[in-house]
PyMOL commands that place a pseudoatom at each C-alpha (Angstrom):
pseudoatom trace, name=CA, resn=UNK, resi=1, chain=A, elem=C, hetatm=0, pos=[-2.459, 4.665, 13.814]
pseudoatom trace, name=CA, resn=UNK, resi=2, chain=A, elem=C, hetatm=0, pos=[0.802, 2.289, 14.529]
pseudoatom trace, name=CA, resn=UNK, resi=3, chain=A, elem=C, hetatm=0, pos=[1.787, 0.576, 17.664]
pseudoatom trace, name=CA, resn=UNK, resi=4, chain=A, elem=C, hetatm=0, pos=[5.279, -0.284, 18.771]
pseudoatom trace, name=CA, resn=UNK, resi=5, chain=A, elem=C, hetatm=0, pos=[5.268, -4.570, 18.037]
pseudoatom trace, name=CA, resn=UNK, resi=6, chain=A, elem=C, hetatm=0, pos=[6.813, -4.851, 21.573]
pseudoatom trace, name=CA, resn=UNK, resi=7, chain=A, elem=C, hetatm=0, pos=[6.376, -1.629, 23.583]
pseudoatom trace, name=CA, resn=UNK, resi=8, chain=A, elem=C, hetatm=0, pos=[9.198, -1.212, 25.795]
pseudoatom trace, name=CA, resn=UNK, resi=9, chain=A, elem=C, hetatm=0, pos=[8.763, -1.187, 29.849]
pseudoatom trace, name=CA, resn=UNK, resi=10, chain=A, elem=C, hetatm=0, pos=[5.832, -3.476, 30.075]
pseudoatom trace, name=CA, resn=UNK, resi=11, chain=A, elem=C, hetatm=0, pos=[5.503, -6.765, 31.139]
pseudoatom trace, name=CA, resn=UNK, resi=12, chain=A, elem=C, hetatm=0, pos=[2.875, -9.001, 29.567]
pseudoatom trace, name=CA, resn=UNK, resi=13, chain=A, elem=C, hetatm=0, pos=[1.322, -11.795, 30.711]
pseudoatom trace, name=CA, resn=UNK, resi=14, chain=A, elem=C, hetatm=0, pos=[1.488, -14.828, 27.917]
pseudoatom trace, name=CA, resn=UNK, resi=15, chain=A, elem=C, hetatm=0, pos=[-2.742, -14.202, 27.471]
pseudoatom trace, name=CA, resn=UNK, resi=16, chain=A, elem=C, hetatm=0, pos=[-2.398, -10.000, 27.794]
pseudoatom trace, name=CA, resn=UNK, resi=17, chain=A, elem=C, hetatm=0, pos=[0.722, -10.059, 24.930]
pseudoatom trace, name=CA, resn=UNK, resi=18, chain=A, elem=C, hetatm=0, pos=[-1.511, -12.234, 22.868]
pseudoatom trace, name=CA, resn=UNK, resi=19, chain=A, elem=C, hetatm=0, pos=[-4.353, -9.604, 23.082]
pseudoatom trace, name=CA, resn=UNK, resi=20, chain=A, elem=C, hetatm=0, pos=[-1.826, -7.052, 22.581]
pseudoatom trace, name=CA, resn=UNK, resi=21, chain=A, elem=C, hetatm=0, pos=[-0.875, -8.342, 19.702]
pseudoatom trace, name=CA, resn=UNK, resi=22, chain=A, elem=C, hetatm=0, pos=[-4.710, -8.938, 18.372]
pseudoatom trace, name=CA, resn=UNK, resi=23, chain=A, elem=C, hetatm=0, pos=[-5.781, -5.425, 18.893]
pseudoatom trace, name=CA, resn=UNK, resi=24, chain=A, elem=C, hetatm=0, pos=[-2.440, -4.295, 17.255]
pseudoatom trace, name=CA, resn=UNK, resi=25, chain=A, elem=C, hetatm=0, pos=[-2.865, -6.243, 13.924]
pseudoatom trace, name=CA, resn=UNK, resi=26, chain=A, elem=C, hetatm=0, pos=[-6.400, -5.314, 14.049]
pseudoatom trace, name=CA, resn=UNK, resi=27, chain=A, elem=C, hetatm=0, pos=[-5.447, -1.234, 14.647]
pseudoatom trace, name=CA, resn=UNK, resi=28, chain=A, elem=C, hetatm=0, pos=[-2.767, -1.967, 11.895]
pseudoatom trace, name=CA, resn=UNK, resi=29, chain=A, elem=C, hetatm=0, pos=[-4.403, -3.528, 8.876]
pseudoatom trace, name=CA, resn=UNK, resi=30, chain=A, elem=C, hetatm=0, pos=[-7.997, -4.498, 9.604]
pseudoatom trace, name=CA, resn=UNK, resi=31, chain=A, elem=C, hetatm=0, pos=[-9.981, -6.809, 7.880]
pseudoatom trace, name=CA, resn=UNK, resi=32, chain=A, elem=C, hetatm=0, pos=[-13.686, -7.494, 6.659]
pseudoatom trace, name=CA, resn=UNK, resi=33, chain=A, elem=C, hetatm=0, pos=[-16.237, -9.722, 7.727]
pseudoatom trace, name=CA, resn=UNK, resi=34, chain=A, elem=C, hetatm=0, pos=[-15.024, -12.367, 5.099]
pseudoatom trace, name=CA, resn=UNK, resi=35, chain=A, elem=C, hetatm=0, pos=[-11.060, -12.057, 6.441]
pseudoatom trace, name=CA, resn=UNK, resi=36, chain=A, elem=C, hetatm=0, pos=[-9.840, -10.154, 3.646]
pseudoatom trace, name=CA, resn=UNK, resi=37, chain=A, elem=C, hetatm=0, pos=[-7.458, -7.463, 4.755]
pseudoatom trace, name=CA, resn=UNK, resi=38, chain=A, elem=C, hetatm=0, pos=[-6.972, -3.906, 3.897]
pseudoatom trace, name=CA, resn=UNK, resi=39, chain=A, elem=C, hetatm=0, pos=[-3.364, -2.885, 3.155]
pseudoatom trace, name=CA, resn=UNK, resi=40, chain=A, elem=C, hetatm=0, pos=[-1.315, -1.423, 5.654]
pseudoatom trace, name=CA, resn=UNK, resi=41, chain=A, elem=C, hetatm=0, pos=[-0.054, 1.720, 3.624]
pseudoatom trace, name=CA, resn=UNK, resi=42, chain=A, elem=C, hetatm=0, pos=[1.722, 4.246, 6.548]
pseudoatom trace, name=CA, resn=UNK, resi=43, chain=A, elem=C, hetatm=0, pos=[4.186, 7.120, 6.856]
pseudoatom trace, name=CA, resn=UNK, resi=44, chain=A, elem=C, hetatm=0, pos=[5.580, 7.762, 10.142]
pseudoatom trace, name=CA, resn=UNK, resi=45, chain=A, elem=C, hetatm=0, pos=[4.917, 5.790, 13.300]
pseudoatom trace, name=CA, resn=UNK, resi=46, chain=A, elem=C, hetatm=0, pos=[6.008, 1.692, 13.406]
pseudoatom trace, name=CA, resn=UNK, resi=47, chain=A, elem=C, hetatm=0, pos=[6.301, -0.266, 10.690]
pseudoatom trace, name=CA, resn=UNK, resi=48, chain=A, elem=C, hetatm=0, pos=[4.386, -3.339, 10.531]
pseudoatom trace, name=CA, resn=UNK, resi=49, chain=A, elem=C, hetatm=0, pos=[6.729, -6.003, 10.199]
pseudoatom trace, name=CA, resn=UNK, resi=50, chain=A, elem=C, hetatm=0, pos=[6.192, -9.456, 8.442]
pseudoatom trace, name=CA, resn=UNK, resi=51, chain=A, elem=C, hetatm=0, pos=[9.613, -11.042, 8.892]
pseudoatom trace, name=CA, resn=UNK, resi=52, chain=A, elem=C, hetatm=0, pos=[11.819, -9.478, 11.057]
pseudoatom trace, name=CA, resn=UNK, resi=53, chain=A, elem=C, hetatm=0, pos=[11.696, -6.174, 12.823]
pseudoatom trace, name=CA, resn=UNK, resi=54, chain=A, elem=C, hetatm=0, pos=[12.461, -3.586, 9.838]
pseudoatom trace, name=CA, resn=UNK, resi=55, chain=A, elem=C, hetatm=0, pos=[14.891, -1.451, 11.718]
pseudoatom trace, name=CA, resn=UNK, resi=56, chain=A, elem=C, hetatm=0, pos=[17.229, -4.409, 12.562]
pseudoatom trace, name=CA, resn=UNK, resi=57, chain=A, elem=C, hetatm=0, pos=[17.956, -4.853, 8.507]
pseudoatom trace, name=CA, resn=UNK, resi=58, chain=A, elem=C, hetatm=0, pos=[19.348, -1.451, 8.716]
pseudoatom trace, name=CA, resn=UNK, resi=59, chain=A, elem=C, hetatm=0, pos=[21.369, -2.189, 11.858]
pseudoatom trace, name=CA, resn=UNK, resi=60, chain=A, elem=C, hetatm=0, pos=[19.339, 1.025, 13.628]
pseudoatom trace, name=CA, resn=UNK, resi=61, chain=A, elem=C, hetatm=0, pos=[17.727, 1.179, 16.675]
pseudoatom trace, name=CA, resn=UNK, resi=62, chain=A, elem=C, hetatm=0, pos=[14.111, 1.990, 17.054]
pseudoatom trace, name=CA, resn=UNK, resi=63, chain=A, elem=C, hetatm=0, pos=[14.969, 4.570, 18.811]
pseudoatom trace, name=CA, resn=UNK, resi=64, chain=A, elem=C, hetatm=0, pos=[17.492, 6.040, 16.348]
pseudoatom trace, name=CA, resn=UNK, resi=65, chain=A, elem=C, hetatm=0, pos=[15.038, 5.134, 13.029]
pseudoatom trace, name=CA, resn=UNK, resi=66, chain=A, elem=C, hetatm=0, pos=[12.284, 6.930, 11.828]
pseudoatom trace, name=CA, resn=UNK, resi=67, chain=A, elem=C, hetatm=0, pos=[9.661, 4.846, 9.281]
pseudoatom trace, name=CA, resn=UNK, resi=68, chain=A, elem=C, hetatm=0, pos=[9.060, 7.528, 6.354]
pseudoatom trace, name=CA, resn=UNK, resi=69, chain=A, elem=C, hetatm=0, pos=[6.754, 4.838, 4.231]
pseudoatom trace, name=CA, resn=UNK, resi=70, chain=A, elem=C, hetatm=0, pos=[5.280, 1.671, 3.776]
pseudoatom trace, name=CA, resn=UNK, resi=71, chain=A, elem=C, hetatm=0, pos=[3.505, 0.430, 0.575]
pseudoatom trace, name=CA, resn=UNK, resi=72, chain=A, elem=C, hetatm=0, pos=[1.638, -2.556, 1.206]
pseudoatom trace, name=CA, resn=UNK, resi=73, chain=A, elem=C, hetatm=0, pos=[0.719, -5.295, -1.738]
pseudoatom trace, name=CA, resn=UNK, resi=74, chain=A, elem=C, hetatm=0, pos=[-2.126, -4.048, -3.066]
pseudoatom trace, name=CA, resn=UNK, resi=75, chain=A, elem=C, hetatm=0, pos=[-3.321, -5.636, -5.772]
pseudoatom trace, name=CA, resn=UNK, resi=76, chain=A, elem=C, hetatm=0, pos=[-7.091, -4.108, -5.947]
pseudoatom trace, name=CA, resn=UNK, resi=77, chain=A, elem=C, hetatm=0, pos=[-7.147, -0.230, -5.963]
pseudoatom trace, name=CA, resn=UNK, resi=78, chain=A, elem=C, hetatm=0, pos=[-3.065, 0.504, -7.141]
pseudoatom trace, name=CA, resn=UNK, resi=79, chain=A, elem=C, hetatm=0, pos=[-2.343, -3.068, -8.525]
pseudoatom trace, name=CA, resn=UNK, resi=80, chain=A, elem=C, hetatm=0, pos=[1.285, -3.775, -6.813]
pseudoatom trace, name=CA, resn=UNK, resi=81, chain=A, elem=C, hetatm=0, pos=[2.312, -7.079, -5.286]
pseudoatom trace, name=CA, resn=UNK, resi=82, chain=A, elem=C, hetatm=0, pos=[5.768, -6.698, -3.991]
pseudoatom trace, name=CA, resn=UNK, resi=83, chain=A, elem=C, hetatm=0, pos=[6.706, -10.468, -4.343]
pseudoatom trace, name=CA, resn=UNK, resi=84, chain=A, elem=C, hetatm=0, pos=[4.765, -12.872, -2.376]
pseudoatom trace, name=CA, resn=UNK, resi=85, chain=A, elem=C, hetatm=0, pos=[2.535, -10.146, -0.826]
pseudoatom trace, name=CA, resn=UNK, resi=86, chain=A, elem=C, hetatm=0, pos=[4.687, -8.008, 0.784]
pseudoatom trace, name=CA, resn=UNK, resi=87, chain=A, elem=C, hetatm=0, pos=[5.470, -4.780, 2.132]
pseudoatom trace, name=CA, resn=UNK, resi=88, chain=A, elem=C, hetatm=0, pos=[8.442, -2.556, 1.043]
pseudoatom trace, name=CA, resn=UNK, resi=89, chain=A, elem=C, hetatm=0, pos=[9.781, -0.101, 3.690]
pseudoatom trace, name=CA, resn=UNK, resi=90, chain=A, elem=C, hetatm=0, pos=[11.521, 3.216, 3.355]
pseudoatom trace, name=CA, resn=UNK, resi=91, chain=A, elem=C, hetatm=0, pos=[13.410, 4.684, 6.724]
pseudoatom trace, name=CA, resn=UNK, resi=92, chain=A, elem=C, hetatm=0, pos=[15.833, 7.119, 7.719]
pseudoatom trace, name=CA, resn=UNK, resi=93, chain=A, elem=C, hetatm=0, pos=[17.937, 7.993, 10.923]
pseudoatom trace, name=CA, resn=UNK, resi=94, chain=A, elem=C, hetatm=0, pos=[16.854, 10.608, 12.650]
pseudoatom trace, name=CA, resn=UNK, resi=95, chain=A, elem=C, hetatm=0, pos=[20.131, 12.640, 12.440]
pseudoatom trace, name=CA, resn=UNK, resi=96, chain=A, elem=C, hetatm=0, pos=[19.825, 12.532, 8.469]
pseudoatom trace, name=CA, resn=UNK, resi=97, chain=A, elem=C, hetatm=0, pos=[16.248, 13.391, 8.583]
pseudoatom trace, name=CA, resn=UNK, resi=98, chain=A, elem=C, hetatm=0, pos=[16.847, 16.454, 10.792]
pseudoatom trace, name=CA, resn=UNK, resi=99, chain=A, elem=C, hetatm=0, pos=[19.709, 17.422, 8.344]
pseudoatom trace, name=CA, resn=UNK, resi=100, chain=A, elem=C, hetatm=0, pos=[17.381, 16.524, 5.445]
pseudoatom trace, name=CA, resn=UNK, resi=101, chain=A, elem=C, hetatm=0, pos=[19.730, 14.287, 4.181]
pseudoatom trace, name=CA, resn=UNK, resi=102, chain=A, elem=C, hetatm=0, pos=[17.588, 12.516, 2.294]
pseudoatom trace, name=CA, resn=UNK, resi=103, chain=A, elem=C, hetatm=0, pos=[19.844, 10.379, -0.073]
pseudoatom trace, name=CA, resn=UNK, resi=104, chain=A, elem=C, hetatm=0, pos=[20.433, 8.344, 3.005]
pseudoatom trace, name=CA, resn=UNK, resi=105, chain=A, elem=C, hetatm=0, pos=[17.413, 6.754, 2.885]
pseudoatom trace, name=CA, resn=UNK, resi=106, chain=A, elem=C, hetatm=0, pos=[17.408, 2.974, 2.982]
pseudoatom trace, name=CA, resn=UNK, resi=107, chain=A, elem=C, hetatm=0, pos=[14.347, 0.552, 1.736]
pseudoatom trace, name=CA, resn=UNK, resi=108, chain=A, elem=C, hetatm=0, pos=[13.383, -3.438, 2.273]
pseudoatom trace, name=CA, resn=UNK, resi=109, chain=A, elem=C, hetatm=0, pos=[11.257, -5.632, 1.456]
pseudoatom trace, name=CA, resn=UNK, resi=110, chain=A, elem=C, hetatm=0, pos=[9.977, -7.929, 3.429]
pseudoatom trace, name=CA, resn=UNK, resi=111, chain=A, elem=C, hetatm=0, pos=[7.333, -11.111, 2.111]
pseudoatom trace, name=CA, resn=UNK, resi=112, chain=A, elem=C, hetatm=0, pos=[5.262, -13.491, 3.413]
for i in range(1, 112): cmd.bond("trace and resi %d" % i, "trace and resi %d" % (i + 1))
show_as sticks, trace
zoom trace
């Protein structure tokens, strides 16, 4: 399950976007009782940005851009580090996904 990193509409106050943003990371890529954290592999739904929002590198609006995949570092079950820990993204608009236009496709990476 993804959540939108700033839903749209709602006004937070400073404490309720702060738990917001807790139960969103947690949701997103939990971790263990020790603080290690499992990798945030997705298709579909919101990407889970480190840097910047994703869509913005592809000059796209959220609502125009649909997140196909994200491959999280993960260096213990399919040994990949994508540089310093990060996560590479693949998305599409959704005009060239409904026309299957799939060689429009654009991916990032984004590190720690």
């Amino acid at each position: 399950m993804t959540l939108p990193e700033y839903p749209e509409d709602m006004d937070f106050s400073d404490e309720d976007e702060e738990n917001y943003s807790e139960m969103r990371q947690e949701l997103i890529q939990p971790s263990d009782e020790q603080g290690n954290y499992e990798p945030a592999h997705y298709m579909l739904g919101y990407p889970f940005s480190i840097q910047n929002d994703v869509f913005d590198e592809f000059d796209l609006h959220p609502e125009e851009a649909v997140l196909l995949l994200q491959i999280d570092s993960d260096e213990e079950d399919l040994e990949l580090l994508w540089g310093d820990s990060g996560i590479i993204y693949f998305c599409i608009d959704k005009v060239s996904l409904a026309n299957k236009q799939f060689d429009k496709v654009q991916f990032t990476l984004q590190c720690f």
